[in-house]
C-alpha positions in Angstrom: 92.9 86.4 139.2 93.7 84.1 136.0 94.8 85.4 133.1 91.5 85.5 130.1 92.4 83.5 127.1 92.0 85.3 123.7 91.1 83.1 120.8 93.8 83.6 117.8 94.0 84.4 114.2 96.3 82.8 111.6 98.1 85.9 109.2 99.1 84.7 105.6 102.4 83.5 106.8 101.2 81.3 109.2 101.7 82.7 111.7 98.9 83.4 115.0 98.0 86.1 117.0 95.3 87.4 119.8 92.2 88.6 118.4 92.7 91.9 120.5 95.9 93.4 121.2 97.5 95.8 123.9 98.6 99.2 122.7 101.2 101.2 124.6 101.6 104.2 123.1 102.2 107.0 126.0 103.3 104.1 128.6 106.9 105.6 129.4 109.1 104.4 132.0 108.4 103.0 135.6 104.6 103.4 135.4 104.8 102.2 131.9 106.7 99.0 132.9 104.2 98.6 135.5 100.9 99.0 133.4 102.6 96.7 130.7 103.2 93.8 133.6 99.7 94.6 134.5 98.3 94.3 130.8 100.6 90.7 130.6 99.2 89.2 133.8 95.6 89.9 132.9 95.9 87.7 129.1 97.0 90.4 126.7 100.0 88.2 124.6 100.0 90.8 121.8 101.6 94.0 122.9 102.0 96.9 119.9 104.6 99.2 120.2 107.1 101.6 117.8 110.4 102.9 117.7 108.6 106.4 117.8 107.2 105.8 121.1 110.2 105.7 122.7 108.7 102.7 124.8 110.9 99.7 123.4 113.4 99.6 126.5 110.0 99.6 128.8 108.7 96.6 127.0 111.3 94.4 127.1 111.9 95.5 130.8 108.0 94.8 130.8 108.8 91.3 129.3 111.2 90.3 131.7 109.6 91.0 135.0 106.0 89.9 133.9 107.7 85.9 133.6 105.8 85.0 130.9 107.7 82.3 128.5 108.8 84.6 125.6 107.4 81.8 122.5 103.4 83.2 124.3 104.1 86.4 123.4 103.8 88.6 120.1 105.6 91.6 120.5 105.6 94.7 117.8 107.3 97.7 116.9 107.4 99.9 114.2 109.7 101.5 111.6 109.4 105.5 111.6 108.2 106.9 108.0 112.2 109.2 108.3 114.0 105.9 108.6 113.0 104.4 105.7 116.5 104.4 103.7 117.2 101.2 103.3 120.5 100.9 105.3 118.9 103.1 107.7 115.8 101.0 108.2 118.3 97.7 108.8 119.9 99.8 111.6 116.8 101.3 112.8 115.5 97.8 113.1 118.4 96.3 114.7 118.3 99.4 117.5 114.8 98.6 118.2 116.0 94.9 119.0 118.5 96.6 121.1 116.8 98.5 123.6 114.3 96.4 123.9 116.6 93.6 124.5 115.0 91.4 122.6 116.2 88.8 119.7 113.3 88.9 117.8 110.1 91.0 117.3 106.8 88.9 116.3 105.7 91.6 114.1 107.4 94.5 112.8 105.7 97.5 110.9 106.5 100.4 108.1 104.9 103.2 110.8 103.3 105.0 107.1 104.4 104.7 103.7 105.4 108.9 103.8 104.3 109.1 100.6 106.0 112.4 100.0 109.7 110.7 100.3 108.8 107.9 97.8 111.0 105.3 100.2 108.3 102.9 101.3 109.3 100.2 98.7 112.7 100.3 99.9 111.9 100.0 103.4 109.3 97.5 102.7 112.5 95.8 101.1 114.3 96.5 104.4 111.9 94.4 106.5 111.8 91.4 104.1 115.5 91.2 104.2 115.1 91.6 108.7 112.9 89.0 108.1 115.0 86.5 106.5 118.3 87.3 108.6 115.3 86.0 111.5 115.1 89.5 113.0 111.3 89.8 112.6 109.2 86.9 112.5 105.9 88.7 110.6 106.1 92.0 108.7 103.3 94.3 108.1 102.4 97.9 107.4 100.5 100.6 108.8 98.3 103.7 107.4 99.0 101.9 103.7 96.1 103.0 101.5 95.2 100.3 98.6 97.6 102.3 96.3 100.7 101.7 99.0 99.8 98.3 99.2 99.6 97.2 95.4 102.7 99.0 95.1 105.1 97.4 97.1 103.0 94.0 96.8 103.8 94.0 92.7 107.2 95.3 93.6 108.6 92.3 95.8 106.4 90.0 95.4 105.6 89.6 99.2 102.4 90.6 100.6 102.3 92.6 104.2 100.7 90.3 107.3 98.9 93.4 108.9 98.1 96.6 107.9 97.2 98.8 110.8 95.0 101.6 110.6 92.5 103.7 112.6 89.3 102.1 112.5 86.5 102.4 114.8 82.7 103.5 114.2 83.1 106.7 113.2 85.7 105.6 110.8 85.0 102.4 109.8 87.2 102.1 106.5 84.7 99.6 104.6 86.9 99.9 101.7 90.6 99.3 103.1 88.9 96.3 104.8 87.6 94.6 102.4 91.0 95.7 100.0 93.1 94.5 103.0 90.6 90.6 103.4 90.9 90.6 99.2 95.1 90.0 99.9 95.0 88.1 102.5 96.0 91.1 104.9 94.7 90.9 108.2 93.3 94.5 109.4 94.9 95.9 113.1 92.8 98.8 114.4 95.0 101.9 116.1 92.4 103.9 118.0 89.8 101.0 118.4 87.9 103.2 121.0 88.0 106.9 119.1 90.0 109.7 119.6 88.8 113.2 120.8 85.4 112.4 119.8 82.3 111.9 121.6 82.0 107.4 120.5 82.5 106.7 124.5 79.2 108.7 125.0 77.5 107.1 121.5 73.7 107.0 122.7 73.3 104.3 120.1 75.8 102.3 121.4 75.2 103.1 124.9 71.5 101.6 124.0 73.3 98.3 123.1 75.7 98.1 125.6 72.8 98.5 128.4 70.5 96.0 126.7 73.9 93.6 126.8 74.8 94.9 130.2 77.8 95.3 129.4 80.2 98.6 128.4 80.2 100.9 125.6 83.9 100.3 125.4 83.3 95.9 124.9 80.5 96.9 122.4 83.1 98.5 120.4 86.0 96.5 120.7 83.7 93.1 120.1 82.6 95.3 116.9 85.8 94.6 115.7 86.0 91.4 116.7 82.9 90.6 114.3 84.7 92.9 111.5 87.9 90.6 112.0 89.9 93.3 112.9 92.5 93.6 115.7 91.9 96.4 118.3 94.8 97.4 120.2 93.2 99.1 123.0 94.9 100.8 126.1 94.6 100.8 129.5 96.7 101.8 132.4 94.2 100.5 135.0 94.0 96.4 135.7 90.0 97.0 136.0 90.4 98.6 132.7 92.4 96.2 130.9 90.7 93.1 132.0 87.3 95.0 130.7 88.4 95.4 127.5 89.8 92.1 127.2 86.3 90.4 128.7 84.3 90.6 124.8 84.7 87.2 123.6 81.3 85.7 125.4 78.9 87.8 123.9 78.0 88.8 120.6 76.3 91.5 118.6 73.6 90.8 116.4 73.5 91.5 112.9 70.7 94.5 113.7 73.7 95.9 116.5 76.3 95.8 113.8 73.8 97.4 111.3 73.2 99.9 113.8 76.6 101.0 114.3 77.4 100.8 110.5 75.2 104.0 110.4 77.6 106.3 112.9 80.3 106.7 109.9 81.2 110.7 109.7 82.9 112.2 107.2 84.8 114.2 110.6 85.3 110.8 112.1 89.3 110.5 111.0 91.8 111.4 112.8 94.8 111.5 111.1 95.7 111.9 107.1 97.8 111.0 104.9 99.2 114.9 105.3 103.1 114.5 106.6 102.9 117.3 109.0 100.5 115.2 110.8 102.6 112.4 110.7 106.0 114.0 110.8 106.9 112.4 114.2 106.2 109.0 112.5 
């Protein structure tokens, strides 16, 4: 089976990546070298990752055996909210190269700005100076709420790539989008499908996806599509991974994206900006 192409987006520093992404959080070791392979073979190019997932040895491993050329791939990790010092963060970043063996990661992240420790600008510092030593290619940020970003943005001058957050119907975040597409900041979305909720069982998207014939998971992840937002799905099943990839010949129609834009909840987030939730970050 050939690999699906995935049309590309252009950040603001020129640089491209997929239009959906594969997330590995929770793929450890053999199995998740193997699912990783898998998720490379089938067209994902954009794999997301984070020093907290204590995964970065298993993607580069992952890298290696799947014999893709390195230049097709956009590889990311991410910089944990208690390594933010700014010596820290250097080293924190240069460790993550390390077990990956890597040379270079595509995109590297702050994990969340920990607003509590008041470090974010200096780690936010930290990437720009990875960046220009040619450690990181594109920087970014995740979980930054418009605050965050205007901060460090008037601080250094240098406006983030990416700035992942949860996003899916439940939580669409209407306003960080449209803060994120003001600056030029593309929008990744962490837990494109829901989690612990009931959106896989959504009768009103189940409605579309029959009427489409396709899956309540492709409805959703071609929602984002349409919202210009990145999912980073997972999948540890092939079957799996190719369905979510297969969303980029068929659309939703302006009443389908209507319809979902009226499943927001005020319950439909699953994290905060509270540090014990985050404190593993």
């Amino acid at each position: 089976m050939s690999a699906i192409a995935v049309p590309g987006v252009t950040l603001n520093d020129g640089t491209t990546l997929p239009k959906i992404g594969f997330g590995t959080y929770k793929l450890n070791g053999t199995e998740g070298v193997a699912g990783m392979v898998s998720a490379i073979h089938a067209g994902y190019r954009l794999l997301d990752s984070a020093f907290s997932y204590e995964n970065e040895g298993a993607l580069g491993e992952a890298i290696r055996q799947a014999g893709v050329p390195r230049a097709e791939l956009r590889i990311t990790s991410k910089l944990p909210g208690r390594r933010q010092p700014f010596r820290e963060a250097i080293a924190t970043i240069e460790e993550s190269l390390y077990r990956a063996r890597l040379d270079y990661y595509d995109l590297y992240l702050i994990h969340w700005p920990n607003p509590s420790k008041g470090l974010y600008v200096e780690a936010w510092q930290a990437l720009i100076e990875a960046r220009k030593r040619g450690l990181l290619r594109s920087i970014g940020v995740c979980n930054f709420l418009p605050p965050h970003l205007e901060r460090i943005i008037e601080e250094t001058g240098v406006v983030p790539a990416i700035n992942q957050v949860e996003l899916h119907p439940y939580f669409p975040q209407a306003e960080q989008r449209a803060f994120n597409r003001a600056h030029g900041i593309v929008t990744e979305s962490w837990s494109p499908l829901g989690r612990a909720n009931q959106l896989l069982e959504d009768p009103t998207i189940g409605a579309i996806a029959r009427r489409l014939g396709r899956t309540i998971p492709q409805v959703i992840l071609r929602w984002h599509v349409q919202l210009d937002a990145i999912p980073l799905p997972k999948a540890a099943s092939r079957e799996r991974q190719v369905e979510n990839l297969s969303v980029f010949d068929f659309a939703l129609s302006a009443e389908d994206m209507a319809s979902i834009a009226t499943l927001a909840r005020p319950d439909g987030r699953t994290f905060d900006q509270d540090p014990a939730r985050y404190e593993e970050y």
